[in-house]
NUZADREN-279287 format. One record per residue (C-alpha): residue number from 0; chain; x, y, z. Coordinates in pm, 1 decimal, m for minus. Layout:
// NUZADREN-279287
+------+------+----------+----------+----------+
! zalo ! nulo !       px !       py !       pz !
+------+------+----------+----------+----------+
!  NUM !    A !        X !        Y !        Z !
...
+------+------+----------+----------+----------+
This chain:
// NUZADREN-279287
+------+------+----------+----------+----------+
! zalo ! nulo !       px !       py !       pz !
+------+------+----------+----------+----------+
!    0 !    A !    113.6 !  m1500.4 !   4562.7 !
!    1 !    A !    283.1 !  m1592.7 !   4198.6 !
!    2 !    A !    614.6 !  m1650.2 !   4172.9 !
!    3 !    A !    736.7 !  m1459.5 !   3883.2 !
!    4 !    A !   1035.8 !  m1627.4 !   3721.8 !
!    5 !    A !   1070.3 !  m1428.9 !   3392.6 !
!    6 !    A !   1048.7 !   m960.0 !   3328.8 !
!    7 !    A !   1040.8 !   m832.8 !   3035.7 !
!    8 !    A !   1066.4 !   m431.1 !   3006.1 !
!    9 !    A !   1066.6 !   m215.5 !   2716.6 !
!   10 !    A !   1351.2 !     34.8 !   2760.7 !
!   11 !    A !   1272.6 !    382.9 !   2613.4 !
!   12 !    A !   1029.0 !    560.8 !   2892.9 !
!   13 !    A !    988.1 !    276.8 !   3041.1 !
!   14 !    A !   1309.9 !    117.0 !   3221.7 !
!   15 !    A !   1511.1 !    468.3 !   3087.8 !
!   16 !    A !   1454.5 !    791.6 !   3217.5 !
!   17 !    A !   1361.0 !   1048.8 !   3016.6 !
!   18 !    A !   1773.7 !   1168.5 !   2961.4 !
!   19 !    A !   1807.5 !    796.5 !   2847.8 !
!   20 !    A !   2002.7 !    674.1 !   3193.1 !
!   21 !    A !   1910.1 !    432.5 !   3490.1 !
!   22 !    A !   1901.7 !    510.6 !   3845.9 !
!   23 !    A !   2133.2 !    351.1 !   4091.2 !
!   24 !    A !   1827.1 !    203.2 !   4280.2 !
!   25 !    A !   1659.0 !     37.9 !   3992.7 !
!   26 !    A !   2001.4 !   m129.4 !   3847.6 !
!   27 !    A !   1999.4 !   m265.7 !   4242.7 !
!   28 !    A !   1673.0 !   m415.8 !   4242.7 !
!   29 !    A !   1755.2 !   m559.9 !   3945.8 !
!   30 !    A !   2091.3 !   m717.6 !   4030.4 !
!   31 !    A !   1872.5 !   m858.3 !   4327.2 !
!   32 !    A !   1599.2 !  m1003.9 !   4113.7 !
!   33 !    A !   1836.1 !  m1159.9 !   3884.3 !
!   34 !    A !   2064.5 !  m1278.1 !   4233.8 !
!   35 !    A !   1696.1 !  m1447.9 !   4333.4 !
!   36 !    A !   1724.7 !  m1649.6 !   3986.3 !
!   37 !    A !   1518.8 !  m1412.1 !   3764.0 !
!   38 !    A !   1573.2 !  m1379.8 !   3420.7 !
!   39 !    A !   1536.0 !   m977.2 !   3347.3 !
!   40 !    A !   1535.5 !   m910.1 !   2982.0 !
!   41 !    A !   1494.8 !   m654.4 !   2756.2 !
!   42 !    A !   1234.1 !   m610.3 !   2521.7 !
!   43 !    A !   1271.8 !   m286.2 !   2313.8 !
!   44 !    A !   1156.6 !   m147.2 !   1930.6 !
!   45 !    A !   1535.6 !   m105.7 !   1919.0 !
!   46 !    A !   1796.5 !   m282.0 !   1714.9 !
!   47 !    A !   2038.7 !   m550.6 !   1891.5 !
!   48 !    A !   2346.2 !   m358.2 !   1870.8 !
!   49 !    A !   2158.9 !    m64.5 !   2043.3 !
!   50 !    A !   1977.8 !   m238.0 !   2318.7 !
!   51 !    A !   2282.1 !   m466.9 !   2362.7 !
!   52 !    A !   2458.0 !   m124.5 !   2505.2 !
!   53 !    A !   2221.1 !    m72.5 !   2765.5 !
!   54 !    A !   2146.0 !   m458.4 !   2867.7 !
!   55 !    A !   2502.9 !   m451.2 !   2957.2 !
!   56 !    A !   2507.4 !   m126.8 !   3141.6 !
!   57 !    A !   2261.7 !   m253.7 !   3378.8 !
!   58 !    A !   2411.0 !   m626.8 !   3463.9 !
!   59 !    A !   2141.9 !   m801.4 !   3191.4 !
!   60 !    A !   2280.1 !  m1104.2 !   3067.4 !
!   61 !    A !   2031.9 !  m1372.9 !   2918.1 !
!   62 !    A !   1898.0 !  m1331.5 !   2537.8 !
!   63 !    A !   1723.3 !   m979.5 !   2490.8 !
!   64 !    A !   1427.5 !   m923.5 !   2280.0 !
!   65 !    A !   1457.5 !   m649.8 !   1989.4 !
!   66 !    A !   1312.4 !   m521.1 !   1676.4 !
!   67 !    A !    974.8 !   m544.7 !   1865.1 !
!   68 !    A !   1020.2 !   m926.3 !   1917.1 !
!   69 !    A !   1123.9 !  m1027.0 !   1565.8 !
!   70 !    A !   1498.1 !  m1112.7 !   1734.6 !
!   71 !    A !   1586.1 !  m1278.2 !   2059.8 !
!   72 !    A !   1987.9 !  m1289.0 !   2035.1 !
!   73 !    A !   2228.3 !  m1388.9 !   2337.2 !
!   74 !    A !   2428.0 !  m1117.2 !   2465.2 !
!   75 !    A !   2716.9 !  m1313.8 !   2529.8 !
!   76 !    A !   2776.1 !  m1543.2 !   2208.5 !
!   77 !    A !   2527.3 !  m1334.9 !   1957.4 !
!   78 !    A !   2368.3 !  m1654.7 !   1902.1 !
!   79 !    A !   2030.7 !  m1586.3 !   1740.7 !
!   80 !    A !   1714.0 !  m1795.8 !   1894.7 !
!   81 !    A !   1383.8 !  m1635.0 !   1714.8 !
!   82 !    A !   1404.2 !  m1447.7 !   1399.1 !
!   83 !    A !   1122.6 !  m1305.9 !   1195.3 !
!   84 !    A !   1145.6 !  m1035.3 !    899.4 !
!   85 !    A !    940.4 !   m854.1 !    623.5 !
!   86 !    A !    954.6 !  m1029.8 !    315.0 !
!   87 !    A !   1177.2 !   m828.3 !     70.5 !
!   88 !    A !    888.2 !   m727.9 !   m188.4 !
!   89 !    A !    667.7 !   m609.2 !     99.0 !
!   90 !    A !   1005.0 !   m440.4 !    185.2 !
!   91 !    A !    987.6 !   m247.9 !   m154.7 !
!   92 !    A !    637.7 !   m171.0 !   m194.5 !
!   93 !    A !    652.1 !     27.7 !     99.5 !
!   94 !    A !    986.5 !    203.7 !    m44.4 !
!   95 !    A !    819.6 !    295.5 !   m361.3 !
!   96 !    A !    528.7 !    411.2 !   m167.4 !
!   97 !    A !    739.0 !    663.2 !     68.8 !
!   98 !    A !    969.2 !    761.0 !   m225.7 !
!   99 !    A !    638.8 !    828.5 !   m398.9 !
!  100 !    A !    497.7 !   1036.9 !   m133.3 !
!  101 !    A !    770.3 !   1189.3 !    m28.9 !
!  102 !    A !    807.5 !   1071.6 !    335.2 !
!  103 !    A !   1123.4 !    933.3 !    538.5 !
!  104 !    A !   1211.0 !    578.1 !    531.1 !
!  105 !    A !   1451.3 !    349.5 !    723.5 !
!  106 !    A !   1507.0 !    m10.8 !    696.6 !
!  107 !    A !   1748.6 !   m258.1 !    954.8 !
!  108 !    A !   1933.3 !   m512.8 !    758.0 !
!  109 !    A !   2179.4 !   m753.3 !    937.0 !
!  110 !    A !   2158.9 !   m568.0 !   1242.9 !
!  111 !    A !   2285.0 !   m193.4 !   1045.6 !
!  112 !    A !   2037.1 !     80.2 !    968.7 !
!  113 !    A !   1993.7 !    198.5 !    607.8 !
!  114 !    A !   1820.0 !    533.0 !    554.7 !
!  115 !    A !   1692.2 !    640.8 !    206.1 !
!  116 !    A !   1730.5 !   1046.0 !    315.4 !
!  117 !    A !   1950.6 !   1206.8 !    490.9 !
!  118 !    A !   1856.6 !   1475.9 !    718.3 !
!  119 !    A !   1756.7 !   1534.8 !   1048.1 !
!  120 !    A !   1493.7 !   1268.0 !   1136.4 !
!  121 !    A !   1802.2 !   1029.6 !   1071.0 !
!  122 !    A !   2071.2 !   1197.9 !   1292.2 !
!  123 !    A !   1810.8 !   1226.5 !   1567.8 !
!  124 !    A !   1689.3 !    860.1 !   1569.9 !
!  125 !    A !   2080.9 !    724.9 !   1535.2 !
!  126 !    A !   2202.7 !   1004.5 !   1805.5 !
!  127 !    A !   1887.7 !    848.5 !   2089.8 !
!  128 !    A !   1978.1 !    462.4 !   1959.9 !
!  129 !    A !   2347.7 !    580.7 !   1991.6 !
!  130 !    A !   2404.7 !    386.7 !   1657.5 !
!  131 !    A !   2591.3 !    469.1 !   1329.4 !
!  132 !    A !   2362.9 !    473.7 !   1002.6 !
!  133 !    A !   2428.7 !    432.5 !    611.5 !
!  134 !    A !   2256.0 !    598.8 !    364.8 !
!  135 !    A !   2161.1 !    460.7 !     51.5 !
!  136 !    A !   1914.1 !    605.9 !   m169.3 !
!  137 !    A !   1842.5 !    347.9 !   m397.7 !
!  138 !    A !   1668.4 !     m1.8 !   m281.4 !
!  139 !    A !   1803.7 !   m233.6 !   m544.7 !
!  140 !    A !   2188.9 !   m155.4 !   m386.1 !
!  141 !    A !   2098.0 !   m212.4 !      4.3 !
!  142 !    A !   2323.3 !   m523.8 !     94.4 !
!  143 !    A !   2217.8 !   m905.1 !     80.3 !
!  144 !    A !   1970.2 !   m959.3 !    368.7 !
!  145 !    A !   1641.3 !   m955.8 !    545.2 !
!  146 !    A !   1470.8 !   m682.8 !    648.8 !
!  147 !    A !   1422.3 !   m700.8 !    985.8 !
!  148 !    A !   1208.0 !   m417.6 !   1042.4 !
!  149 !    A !   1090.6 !   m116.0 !    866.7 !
!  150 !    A !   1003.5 !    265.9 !   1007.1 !
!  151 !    A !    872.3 !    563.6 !    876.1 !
!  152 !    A !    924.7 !    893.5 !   1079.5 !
!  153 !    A !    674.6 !   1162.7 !   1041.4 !
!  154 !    A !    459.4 !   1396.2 !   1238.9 !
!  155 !    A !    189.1 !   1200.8 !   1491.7 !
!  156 !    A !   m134.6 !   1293.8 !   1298.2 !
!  157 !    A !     15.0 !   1228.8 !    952.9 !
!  158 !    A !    125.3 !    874.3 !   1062.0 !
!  159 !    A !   m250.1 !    854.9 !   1184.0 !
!  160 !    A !   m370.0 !    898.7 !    854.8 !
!  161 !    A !    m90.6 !    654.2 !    673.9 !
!  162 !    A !   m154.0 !    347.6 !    906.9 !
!  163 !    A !   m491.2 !    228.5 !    743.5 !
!  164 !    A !   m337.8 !    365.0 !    410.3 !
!  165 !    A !    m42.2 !    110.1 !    435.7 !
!  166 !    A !   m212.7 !   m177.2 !    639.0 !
!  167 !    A !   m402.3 !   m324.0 !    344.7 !
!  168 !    A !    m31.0 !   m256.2 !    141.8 !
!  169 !    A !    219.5 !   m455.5 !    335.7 !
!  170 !    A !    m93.4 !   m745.3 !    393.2 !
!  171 !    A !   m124.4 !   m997.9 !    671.4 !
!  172 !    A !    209.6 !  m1079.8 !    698.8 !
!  173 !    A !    332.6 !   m805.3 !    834.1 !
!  174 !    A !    207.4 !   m622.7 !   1184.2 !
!  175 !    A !    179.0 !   m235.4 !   1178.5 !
!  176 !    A !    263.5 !    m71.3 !   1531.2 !
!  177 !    A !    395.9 !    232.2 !   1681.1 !
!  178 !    A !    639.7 !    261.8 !   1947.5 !
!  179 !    A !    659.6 !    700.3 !   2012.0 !
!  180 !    A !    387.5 !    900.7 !   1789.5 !
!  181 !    A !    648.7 !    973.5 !   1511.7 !
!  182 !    A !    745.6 !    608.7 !   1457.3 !
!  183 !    A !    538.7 !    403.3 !   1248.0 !
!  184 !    A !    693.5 !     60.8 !   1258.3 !
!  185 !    A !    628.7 !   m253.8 !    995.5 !
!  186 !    A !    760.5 !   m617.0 !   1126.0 !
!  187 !    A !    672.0 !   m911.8 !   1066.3 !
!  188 !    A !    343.8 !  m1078.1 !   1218.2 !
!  189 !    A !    498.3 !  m1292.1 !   1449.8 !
!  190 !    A !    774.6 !  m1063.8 !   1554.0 !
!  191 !    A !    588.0 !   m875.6 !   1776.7 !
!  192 !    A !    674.4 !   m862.8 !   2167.3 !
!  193 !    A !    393.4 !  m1101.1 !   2300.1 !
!  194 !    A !    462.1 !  m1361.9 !   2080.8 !
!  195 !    A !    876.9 !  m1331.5 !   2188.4 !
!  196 !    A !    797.1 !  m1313.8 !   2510.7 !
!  197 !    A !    607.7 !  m1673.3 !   2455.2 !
!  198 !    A !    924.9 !  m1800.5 !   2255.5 !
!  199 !    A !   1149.1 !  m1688.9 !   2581.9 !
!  200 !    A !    903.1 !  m1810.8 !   2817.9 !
!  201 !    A !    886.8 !  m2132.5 !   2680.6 !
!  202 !    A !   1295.7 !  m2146.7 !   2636.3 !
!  203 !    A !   1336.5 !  m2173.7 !   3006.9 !
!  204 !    A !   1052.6 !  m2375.5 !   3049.0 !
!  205 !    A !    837.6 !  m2114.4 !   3241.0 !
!  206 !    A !    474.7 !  m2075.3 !   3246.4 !
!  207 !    A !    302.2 !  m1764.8 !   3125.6 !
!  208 !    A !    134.7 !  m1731.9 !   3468.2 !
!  209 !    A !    498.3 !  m1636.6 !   3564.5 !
!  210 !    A !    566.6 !  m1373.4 !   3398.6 !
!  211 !    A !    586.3 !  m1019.8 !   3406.5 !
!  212 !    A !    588.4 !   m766.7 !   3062.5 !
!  213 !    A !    664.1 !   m383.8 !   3129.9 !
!  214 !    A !    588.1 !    m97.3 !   2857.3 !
!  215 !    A !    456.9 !    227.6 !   2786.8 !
!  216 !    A !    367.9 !    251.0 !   2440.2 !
!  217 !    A !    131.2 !     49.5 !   2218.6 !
!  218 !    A !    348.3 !   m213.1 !   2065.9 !
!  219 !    A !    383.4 !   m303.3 !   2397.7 !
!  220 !    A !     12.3 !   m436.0 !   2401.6 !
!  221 !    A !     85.2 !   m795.6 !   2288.3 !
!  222 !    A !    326.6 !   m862.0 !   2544.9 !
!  223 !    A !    142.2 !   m676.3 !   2829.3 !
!  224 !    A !   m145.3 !   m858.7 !   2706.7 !
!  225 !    A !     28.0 !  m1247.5 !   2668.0 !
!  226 !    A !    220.6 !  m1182.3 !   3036.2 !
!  227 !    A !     75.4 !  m1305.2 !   3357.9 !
!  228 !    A !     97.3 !   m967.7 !   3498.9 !
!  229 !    A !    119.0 !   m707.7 !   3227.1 !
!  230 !    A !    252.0 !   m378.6 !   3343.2 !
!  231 !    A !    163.0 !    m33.9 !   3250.3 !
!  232 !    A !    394.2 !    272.6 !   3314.6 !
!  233 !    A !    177.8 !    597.4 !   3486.6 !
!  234 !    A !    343.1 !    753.2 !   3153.0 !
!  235 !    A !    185.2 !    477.2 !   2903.8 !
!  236 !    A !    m28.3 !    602.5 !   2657.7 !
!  237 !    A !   m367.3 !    570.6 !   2784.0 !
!  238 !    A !   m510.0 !    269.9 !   2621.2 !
!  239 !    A !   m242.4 !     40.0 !   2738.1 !
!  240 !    A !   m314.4 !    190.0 !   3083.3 !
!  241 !    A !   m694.0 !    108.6 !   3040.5 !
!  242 !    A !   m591.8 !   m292.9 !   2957.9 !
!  243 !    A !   m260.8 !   m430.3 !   3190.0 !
!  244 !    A !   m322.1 !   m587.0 !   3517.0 !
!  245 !    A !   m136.1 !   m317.2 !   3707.8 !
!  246 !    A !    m15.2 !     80.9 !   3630.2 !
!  247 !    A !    327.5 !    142.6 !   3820.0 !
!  248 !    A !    515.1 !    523.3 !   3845.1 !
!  249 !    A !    642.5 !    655.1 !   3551.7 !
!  250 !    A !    955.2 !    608.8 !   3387.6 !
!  251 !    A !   1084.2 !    881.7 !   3586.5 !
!  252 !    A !   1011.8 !    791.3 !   3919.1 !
!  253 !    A !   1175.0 !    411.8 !   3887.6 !
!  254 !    A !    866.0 !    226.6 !   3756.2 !
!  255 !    A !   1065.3 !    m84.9 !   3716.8 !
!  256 !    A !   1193.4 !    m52.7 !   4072.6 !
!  257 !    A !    870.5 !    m48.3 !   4217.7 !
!  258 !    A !    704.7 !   m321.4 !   3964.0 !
!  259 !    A !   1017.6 !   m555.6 !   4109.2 !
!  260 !    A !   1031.0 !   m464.7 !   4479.6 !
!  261 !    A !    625.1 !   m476.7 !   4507.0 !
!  262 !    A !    571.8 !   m828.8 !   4280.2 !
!  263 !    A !    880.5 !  m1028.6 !   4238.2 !
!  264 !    A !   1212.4 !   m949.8 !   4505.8 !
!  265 !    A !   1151.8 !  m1169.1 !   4831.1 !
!  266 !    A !   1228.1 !   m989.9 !   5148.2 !
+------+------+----------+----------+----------+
């Protein structure tokens, strides 16, 4: 039976429950796992200072992944080992487009979200990252820095419609994902989760064979797909069911409990 040395799990309906919290008996196999010399990280759609909070609620303390994979950061120092971000014109193309077309916009600069609109798609997104926000209507006077990542929030079938629209605008440097039906992300095309999940694999020197990748929605696919074992939730969407290795109970019933006590915590 493989060894696993290295889990990464995707936290929104996958390691959280549906009212955004833990269970006692998952944070316990995971302070066993990581007792046994695992490295348990996060690897989330979110922004560092958000997944940051919940990495440290649950006893996490090697670098997390973020942003879909485009930053691995250490929790304890903030030190920064993979970066990746949307070049700046790509970043405004897709701002003219949405201000043309009248849809919502947000961009992540220097680990702060900027919002073109106000309005309730923002206040909902910062009140489930639990992060503050800044809005600034105008691109030209966003602060000095990369864009990290870029999201538009709309309506499922809409964003259905947009992705083909805007793949051929943003180009091959830049990956176009979702991670809920409402959120169409843009990042660049190596900041995805598979290839951080390579970058952290090969950091501590751990084969690929060893690994373990957890998620539930499709920009999960590249990491469930580069992992040794790539993990489905029962509530994935169903094409990421149809292609990992393994499906495990939902995000509700401590998927990441039973991934851990069935492939990786030694009796």
């Amino acid at each position: 039976m493989t060894e696993y040395k290295l889990v990464a799990m995707d936290l929104d309906d996958t390691l959280l429950r549906d009212d955004l919290s833990v269970s006692e008996a998952t944070k316990a196999a995971m302070a066993k796992a990581i007792a046994q010399g695992v490295h348990l990280t996060i690897a989330t759609g979110r922004m560092f200072a958000s997944a940051k909070q919940v990495a440290e609620q649950v006893g996490i303390n090697v670098p997390i992944i973020t942003y879909q994979g485009s930053l691995i950061r250490n929790l304890l120092d903030s030190q920064v080992l993979y970066e990746r971000f949307v070049p700046k014109e790509t970043a405004r193309l897709l701002y003219e487009y949405t201000r043309e077309h009248g849809l919502y916009l947000q961009t992540y600069i220097n680990d702060r979200l900027y919002a073109f609109d106000d309005g309730e798609k923002l206040v909902a997104y910062a009140k489930q990252s639990n992060i503050p926000y800044n809005v600034e209507p105008e691109f030209d006077r966003l602060p000095e820095g990369h864009h990290t990542k870029l999201m538009i929030i709309d309506a499922p079938e809409r964003l259905q419609e947009l992705a083909p629209i805007l793949r051929p605008l943003v180009g091959e440097d830049v990956h176009v994902t979702t991670s809920k039906p409402n959120y169409l992300e843009f990042i660049h095309r190596e900041g995805t989760k598979g290839h951080a999940l390579r970058f952290l694999a090969s950091h501590y020197g751990i084969p690929m064979e060893q690994t373990i990748a957890i998620g539930d929605a499709w920009n999960d696919r590249e990491m469930i797909e580069a992992a040794g074992l790539g993990v489905a939730m029962a509530n994935a969407v169903p094409a990421l069911r149809e292609i990992a290795d393994y499906v495990t109970l939902s995000n509700n019933e401590d998927g990441v409990r039973h991934v851990l006590e069935k492939f990786v915590l030694k009796a």
